[in-house]
Backbone bond lengths (Angstrom), bond angles and torsions (degrees), N, CA, C in turn:
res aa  C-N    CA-C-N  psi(-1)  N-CA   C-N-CA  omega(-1)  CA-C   N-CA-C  phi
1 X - - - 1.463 - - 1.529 109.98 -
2 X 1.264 107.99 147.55 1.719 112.53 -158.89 1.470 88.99 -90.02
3 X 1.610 131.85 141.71 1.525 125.50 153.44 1.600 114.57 -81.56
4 X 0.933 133.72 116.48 1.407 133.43 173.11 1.448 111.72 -59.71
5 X 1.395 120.42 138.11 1.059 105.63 -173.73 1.862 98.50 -126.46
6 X 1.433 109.40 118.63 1.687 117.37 168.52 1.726 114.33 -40.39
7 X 1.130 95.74 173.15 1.409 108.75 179.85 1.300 113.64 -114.70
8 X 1.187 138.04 166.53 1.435 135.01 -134.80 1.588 94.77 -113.50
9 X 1.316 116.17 -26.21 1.506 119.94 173.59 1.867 89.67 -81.01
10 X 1.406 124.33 -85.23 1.559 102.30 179.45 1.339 106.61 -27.21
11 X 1.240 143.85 -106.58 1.518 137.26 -161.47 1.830 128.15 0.64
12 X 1.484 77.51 -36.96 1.880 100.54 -172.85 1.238 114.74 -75.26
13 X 1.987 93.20 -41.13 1.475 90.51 179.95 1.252 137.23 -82.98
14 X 1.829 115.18 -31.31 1.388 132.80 145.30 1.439 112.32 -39.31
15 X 1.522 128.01 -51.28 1.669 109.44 163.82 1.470 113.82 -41.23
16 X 1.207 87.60 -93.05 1.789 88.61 158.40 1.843 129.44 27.13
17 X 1.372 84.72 -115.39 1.632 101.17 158.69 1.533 111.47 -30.67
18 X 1.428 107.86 -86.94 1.769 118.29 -167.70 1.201 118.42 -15.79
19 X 1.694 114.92 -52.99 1.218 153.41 -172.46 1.476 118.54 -63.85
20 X 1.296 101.17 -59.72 1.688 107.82 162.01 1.040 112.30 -82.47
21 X 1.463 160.86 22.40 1.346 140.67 161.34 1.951 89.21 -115.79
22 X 1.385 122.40 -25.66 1.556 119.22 149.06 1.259 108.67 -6.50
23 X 1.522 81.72 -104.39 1.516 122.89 -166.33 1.402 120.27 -62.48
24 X 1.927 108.64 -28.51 1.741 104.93 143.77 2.144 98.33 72.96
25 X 1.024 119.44 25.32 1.663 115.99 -178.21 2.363 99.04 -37.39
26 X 1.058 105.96 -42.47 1.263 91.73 -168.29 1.288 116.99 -90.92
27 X 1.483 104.03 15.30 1.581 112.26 173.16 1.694 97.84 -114.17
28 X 1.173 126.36 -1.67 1.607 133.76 170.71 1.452 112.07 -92.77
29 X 1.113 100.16 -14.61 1.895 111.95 -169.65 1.852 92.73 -69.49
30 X 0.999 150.69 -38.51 1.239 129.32 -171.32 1.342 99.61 -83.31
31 X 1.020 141.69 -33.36 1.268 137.16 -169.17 1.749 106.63 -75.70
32 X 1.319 112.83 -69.20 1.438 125.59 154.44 1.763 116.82 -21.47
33 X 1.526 125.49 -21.64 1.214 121.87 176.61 1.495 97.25 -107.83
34 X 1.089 114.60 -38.06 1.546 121.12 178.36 1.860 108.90 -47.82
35 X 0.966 110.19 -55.09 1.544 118.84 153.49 1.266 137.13 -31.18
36 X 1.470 99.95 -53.74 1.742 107.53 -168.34 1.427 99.65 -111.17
37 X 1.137 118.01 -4.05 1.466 102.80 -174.90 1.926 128.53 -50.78
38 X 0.988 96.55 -41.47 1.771 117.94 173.04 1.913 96.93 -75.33
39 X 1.138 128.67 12.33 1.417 135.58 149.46 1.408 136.86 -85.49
40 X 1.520 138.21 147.28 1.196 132.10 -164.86 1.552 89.53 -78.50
41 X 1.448 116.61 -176.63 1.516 127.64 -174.04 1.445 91.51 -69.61
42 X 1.492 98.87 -65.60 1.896 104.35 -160.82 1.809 112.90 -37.68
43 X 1.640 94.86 -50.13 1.372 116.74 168.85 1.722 103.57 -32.53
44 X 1.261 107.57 -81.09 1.902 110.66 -158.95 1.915 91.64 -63.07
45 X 1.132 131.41 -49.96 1.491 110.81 176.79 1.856 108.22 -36.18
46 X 1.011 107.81 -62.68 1.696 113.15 -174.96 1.275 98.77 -41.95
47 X 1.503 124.39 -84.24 1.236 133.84 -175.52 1.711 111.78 -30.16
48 X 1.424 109.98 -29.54 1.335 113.38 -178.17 1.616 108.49 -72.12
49 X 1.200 117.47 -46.90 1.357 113.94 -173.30 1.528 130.46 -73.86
50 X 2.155 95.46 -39.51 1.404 118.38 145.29 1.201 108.63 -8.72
51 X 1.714 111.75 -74.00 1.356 113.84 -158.82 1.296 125.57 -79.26
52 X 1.500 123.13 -28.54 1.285 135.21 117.67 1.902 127.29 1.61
53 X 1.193 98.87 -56.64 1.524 81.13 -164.23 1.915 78.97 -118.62
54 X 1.073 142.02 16.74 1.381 123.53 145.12 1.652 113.17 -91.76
55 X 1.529 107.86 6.24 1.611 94.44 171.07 1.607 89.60 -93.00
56 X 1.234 122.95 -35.73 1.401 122.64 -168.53 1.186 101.80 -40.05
57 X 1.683 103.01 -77.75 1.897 112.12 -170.67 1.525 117.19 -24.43
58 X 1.591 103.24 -48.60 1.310 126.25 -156.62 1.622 86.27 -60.15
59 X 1.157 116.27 -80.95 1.383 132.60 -152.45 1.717 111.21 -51.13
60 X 1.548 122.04 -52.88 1.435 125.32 129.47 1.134 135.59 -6.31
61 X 1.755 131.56 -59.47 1.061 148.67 170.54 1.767 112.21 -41.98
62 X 1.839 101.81 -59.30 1.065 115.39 172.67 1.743 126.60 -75.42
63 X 1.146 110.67 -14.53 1.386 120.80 -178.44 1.279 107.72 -79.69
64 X 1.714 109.97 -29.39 1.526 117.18 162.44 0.879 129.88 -92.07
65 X 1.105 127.51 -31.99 1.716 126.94 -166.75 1.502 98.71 -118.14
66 X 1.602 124.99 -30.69 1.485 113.23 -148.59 1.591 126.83 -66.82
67 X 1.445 98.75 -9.48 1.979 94.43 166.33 2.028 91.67 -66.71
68 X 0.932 105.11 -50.44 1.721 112.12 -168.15 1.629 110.45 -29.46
69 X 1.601 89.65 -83.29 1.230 103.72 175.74 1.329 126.26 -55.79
70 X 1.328 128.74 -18.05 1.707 113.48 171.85 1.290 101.77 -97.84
71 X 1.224 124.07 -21.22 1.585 122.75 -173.13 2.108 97.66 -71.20
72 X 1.546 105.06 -45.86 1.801 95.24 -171.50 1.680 94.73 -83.08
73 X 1.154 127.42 -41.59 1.792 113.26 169.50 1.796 118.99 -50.98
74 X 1.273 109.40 -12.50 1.425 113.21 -170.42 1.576 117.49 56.77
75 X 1.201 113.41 32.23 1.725 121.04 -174.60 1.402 104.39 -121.10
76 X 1.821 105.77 128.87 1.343 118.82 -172.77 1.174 117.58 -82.36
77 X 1.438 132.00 174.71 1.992 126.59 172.46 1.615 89.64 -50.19
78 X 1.610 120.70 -75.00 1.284 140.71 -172.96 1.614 117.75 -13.30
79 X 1.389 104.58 -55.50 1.659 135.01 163.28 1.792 97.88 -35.94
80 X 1.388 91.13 -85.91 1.596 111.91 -170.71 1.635 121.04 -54.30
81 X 1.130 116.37 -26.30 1.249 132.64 163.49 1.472 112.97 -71.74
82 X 1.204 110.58 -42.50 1.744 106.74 -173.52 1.946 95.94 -80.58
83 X 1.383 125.30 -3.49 1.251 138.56 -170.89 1.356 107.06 -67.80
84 X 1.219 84.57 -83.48 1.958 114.07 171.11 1.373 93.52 -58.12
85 X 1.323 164.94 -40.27 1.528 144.45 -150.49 1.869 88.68 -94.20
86 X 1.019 133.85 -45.69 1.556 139.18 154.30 1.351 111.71 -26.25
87 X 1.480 113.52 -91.74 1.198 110.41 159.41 1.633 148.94 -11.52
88 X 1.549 102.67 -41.52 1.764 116.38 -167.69 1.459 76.62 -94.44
89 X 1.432 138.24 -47.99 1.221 128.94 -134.91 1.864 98.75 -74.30
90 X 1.750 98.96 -38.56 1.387 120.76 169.62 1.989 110.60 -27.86
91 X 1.774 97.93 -62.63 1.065 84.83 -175.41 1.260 119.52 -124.17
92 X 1.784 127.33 54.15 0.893 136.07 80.91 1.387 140.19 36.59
93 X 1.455 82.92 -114.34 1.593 127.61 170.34 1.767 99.86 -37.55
94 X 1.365 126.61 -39.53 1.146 129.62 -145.91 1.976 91.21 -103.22
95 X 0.750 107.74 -46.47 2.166 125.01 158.25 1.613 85.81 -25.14
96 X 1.284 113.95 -75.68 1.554 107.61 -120.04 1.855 92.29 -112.86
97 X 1.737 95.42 23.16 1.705 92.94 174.14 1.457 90.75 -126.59
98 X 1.758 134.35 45.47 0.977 125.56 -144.01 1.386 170.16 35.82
99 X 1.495 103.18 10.46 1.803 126.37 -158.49 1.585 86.38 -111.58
100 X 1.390 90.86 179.40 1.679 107.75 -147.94 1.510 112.05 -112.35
101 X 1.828 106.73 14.37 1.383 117.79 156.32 1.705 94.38 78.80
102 X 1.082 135.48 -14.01 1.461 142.23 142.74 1.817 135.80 -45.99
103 X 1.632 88.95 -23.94 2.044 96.00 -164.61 1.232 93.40 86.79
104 X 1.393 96.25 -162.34 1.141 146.41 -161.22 1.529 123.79 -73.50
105 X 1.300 96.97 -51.14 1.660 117.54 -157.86 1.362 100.36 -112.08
106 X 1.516 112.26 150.32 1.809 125.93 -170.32 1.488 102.72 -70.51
107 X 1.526 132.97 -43.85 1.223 122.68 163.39 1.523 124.63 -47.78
108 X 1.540 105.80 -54.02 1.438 90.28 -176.30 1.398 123.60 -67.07
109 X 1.350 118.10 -25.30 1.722 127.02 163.69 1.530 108.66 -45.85
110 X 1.669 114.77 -40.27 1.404 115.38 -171.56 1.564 107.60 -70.05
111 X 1.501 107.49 -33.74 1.626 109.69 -161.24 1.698 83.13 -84.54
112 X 1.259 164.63 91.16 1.208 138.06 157.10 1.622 99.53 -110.17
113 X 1.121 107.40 -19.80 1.719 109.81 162.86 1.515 117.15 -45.92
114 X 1.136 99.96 -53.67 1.739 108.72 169.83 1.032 129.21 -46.41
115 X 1.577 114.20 -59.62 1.703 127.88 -174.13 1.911 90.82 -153.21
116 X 0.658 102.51 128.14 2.013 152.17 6.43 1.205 96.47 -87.37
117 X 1.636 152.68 -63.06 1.280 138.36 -133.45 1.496 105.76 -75.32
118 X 1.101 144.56 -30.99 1.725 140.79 -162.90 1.531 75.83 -88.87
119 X 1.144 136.09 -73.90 1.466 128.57 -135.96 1.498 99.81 -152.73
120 X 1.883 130.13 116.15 1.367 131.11 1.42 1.033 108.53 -68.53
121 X 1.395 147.60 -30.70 1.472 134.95 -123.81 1.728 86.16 -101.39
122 X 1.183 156.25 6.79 1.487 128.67 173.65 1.699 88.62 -143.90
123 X 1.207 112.86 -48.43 1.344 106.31 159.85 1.397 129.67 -102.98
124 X 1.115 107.22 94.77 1.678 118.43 178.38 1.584 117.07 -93.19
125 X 1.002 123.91 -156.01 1.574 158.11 128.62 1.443 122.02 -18.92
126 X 1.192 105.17 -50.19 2.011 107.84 169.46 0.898 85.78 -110.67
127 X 1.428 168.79 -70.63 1.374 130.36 -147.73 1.288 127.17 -59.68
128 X 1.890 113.57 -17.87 1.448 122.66 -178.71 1.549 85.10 -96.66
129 X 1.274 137.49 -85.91 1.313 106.47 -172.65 1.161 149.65 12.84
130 X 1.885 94.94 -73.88 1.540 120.60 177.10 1.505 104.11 -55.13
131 X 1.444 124.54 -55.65 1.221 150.39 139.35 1.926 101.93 24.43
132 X 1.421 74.47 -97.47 1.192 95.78 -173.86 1.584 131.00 -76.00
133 X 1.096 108.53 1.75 1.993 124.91 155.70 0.943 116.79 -90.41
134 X 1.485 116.99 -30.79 1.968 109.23 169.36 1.591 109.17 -67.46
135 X 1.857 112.05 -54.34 1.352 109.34 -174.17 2.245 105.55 -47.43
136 X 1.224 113.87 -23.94 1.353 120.40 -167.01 1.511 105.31 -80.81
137 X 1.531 115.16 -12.83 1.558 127.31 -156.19 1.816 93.34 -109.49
138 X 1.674 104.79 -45.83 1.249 99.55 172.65 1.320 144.04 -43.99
139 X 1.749 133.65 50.71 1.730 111.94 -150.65 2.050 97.09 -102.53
140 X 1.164 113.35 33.98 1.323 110.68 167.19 1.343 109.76 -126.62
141 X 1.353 137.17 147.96 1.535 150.44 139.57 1.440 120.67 9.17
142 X 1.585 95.32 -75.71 1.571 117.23 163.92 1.704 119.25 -70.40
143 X 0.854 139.58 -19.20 0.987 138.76 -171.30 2.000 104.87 -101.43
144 X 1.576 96.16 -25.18 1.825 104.77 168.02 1.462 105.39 -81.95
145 X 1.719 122.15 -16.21 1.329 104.53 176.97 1.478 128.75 -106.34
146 X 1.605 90.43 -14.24 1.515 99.62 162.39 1.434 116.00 -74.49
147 X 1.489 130.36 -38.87 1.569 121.88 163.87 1.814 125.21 -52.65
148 X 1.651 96.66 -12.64 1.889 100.94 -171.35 1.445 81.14 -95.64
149 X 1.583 137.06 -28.46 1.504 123.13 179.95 1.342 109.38 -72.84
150 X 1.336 136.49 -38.15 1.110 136.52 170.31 1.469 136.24 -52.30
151 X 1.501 91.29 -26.59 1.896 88.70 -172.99 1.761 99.59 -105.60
152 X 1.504 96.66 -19.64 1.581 89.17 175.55 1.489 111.80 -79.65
153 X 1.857 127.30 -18.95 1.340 115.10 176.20 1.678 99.23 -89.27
154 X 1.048 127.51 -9.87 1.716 112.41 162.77 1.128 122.42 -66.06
155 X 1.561 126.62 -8.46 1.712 126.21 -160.73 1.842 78.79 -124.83
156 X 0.977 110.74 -41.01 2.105 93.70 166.79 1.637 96.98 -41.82
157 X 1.246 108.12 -81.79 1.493 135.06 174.96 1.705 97.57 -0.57
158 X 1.598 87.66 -85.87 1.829 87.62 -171.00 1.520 127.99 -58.12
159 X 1.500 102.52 -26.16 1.705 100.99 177.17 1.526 108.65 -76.57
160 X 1.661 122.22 -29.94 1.055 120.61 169.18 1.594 121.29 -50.18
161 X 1.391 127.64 -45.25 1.141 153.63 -150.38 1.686 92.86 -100.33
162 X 1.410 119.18 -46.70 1.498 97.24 170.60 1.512 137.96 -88.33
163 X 1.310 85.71 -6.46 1.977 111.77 177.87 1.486 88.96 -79.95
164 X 1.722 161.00 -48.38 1.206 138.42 -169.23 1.337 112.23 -89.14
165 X 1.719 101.81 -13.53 1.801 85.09 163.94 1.315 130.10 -69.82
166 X 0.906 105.49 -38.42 1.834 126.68 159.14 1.881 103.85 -11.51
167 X 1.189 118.72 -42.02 1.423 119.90 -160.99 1.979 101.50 -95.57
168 X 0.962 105.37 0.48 1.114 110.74 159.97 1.490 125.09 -72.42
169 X 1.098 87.69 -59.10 2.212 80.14 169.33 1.188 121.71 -59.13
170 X 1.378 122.78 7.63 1.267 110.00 155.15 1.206 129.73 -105.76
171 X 1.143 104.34 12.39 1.495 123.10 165.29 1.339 126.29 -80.84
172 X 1.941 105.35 -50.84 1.539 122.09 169.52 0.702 113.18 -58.79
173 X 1.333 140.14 -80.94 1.343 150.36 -162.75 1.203 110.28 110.80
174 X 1.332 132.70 -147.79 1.828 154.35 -160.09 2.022 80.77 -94.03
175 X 1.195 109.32 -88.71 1.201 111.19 -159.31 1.960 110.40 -49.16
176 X 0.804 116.38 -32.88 1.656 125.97 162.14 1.563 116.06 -52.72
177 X 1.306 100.32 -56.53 1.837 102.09 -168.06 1.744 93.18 -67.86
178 X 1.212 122.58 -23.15 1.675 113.27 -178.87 1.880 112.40 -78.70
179 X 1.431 95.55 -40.36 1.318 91.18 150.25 1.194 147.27 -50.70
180 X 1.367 110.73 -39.40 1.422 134.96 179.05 1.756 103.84 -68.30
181 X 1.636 98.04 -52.01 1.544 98.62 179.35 1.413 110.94 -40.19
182 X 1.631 124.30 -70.04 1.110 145.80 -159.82 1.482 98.20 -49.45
183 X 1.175 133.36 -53.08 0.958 140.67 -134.05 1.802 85.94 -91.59
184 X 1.145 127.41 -87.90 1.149 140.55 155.17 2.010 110.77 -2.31
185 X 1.296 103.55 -59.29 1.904 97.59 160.74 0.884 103.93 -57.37
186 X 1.561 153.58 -39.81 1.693 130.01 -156.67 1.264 95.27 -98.43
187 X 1.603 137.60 -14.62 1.445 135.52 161.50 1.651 94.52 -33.23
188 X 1.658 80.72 -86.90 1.304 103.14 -168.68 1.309 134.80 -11.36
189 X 1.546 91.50 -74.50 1.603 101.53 165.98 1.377 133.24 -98.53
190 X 1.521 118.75 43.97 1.278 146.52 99.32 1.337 134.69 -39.64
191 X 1.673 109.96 -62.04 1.432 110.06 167.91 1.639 111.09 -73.24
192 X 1.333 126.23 -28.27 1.437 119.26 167.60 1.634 122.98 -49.90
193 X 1.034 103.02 -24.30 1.887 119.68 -165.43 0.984 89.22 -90.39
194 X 1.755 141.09 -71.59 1.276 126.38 -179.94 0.977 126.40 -51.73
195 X 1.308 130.51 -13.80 1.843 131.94 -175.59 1.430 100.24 -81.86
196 X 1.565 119.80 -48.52 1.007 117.10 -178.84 1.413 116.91 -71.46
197 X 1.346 118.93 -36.46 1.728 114.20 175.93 1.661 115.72 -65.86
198 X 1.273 106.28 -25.33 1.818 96.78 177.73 1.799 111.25 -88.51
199 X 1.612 90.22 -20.94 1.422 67.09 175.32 1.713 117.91 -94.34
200 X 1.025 121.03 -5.25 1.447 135.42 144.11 1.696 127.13 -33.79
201 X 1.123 93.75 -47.88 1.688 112.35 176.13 1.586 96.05 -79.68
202 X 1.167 114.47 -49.20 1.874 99.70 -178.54 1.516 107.36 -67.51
203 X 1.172 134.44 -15.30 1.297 121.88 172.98 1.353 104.62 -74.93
204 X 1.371 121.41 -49.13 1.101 113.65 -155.21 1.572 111.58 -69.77
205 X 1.972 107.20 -11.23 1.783 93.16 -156.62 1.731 79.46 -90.67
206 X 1.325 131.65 -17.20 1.081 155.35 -163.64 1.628 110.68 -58.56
């Protein structure tokens, strides 16, 4: 039986796609405003790109190292998934009891680019996954440079996509962005519950 073999522009573009309907930027946008809202404009642009190029690193990290690193940590997707679904659910919880999905402390409010929005919430669990089966799918030149075009125009993508949400709060106002908050925690921990229930089910078939 013959293997068909794709083309390096298809390859790019199926990264592409997979990747952004993943990671979903316009399904992060309420949460992502829910965040920055109590931020100056200039502020949430930064934070936008912040988050942007800490999903990058993230996703990179694993595209290089991540058989490595979970194979010498001995930690499964399943593990790491039920990690991050903990985590989001963490702050969550913190959305929808009025707080600013930051904690407690002025640093961690500052880092929110980091966690939650850079990493679980844009880079999670399927996006490194996915991640890391294309880099495994890649065994040509072209087909390694169309996957490095792909994940770098998805993180254009998302900073693009979270830098024009930004102009929305000036539409809502005070009583809107609390809406937005609220609304944005039961996202959240929605998507927290499912992270943790599938990866629950892989233990168990496991």
């Amino acid at each position: 039986m013959k293997v068909v073999q794709i083309s390096a522009l298809t390859f790019a573009i199926q990264s592409f796609v997979t990747l952004f309907v993943i990671m979903d930027p316009p399904g992060a946008t309420p949460i992502f405003l829910a965040l920055v809202a109590h931020k100056s404009p200039k502020e949430r642009r930064m934070l936008a790109v912040k988050a942007a190029v800490v999903s990058f690193s993230v996703i990179t990290l694993f595209a290089l190292f991540g058989r490595f690193i979970l194979s010498y940590l001995n930690i499964s997707m399943a593990a790491l998934q039920a990690a991050g679904a903990l985590l989001l659910l963490l702050i969550s919880l913190d959305l929808l009891t009025g707080g600013t999905g930051g904690g407690k402390s002025e640093s961690a409010d500052a880092n929110i680019a980091l966690v939650p929005l850079g990493t679980p919430l844009l880079a999670g669990p399927g996006a490194i996954v996915a991640t890391m089966i294309f880099v495994q799918s890649a065994n040509t030149g072209p087909m390694i440079a169309g996957l490095i075009a792909a994940v770098v125009g998805v993180h254009i993508a998302i900073a693009a996509v979270l830098m024009a949400s930004t102009s929305i709060l000036k539409v809502i106002k005070e009583a809107g962005v609390t809406l937005v908050a609220r609304i944005a925690g039961l996202l959240l921990a929605a998507i927290a519950v499912q992270m943790l229930v599938n990866a629950i089910r892989i233990f168990v078939a496991n």
